[in-house]
C-alpha positions in Angstrom: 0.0 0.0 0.0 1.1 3.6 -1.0 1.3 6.5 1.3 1.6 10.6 0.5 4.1 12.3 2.5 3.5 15.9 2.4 6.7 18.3 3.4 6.7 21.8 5.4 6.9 23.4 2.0 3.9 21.9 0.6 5.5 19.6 -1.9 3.9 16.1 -2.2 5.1 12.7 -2.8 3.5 9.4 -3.4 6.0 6.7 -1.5 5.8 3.4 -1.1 5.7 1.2 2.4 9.3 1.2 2.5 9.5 4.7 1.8 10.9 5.1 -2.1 9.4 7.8 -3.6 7.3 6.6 -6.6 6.3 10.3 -7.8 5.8 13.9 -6.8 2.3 14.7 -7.4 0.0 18.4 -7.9 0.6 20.5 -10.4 3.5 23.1 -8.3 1.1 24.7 -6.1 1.9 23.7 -2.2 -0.2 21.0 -0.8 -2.3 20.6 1.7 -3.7 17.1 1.7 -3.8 13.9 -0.7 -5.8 10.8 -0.4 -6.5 7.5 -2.5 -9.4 5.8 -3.7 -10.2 2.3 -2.8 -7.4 0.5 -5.3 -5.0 3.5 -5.7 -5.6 4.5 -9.3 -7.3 8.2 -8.6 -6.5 10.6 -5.8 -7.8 13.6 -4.7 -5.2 16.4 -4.2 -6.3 19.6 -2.2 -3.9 22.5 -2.4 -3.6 25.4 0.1 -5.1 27.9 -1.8 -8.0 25.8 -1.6 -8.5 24.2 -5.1 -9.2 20.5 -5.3 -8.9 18.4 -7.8 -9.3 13.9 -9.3 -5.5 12.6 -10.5 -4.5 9.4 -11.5 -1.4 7.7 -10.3 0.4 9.1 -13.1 -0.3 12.9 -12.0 -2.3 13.2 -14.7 -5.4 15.5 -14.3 -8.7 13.8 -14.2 -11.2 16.4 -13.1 -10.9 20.0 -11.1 -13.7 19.6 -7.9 -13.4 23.2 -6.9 -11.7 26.2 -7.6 -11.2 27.2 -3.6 -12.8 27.0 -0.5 -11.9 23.1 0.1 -9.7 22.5 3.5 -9.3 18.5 3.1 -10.9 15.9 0.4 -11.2 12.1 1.4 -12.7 9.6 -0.8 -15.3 7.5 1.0 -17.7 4.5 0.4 -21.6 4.4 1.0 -25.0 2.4 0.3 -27.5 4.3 -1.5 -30.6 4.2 0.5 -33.8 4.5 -2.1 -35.6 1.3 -2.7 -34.4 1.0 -6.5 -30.8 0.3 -5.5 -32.0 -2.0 -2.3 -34.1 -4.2 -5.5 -31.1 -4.5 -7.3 -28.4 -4.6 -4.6 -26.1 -3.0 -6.2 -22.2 -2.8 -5.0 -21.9 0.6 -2.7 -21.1 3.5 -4.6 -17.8 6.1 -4.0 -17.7 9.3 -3.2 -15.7 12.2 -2.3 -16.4 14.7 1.2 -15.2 17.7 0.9 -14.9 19.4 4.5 -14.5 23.4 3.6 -12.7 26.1 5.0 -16.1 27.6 6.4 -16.8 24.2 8.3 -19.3 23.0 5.6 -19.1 19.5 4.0 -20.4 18.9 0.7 -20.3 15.5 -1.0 -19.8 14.7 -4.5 -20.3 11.1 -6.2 -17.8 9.7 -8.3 
């Protein structure tokens, strides 16, 4: 399993259990916080300005979530509750919380 370290100066690494560094990761600004999906192939980078955005493992740019505002960004699991996924028990769905700088948390599905 693969870790983000994340210096003083805001520059972010993705490392390995035994600490080699695989890659550095966002796109120059400095970092505030990192964290992987389920199987490691898409992260969610959140910069100090605020700005978060959907890589791949490859630093490549998948989607921009917002343009400021976001403190931290985890990706999460749930179970949709409505009676249409209970009838066809589908696998539980991904998402991504989004806990703002003005204590708000908003939720996006991915």
């Amino acid at each position: 399993m693969n870790y983000f370290e994340i210096k003083p100066d805001g520059q972010a690494y993705i490392r390995t259990d035994s600490g080699t560094v695989l890659r550095k990761v966002g796109n120059g600004e400095a970092v505030n916080h990192a964290d992987f999906d389920k199987d490691e192939t898409l992260f969610v980078i959140t910069y100090n300005s605020g700005k978060s955005e959907v890589r791949d493992r490859k630093n490549n740019l998948i989607k921009i979530i917002a343009e400021e505002g976001v403190k931290e960004a985890f990706w999460r699991k749930y179970y949709i509750e409505n009676e249409e996924r209970k009838q066809s028990k589908s696998a539980p769905k991904e998402y991504i919380l989004l806990i703002m700088k003005n204590g708000e948390n908003r939720i996006i599905e991915y």
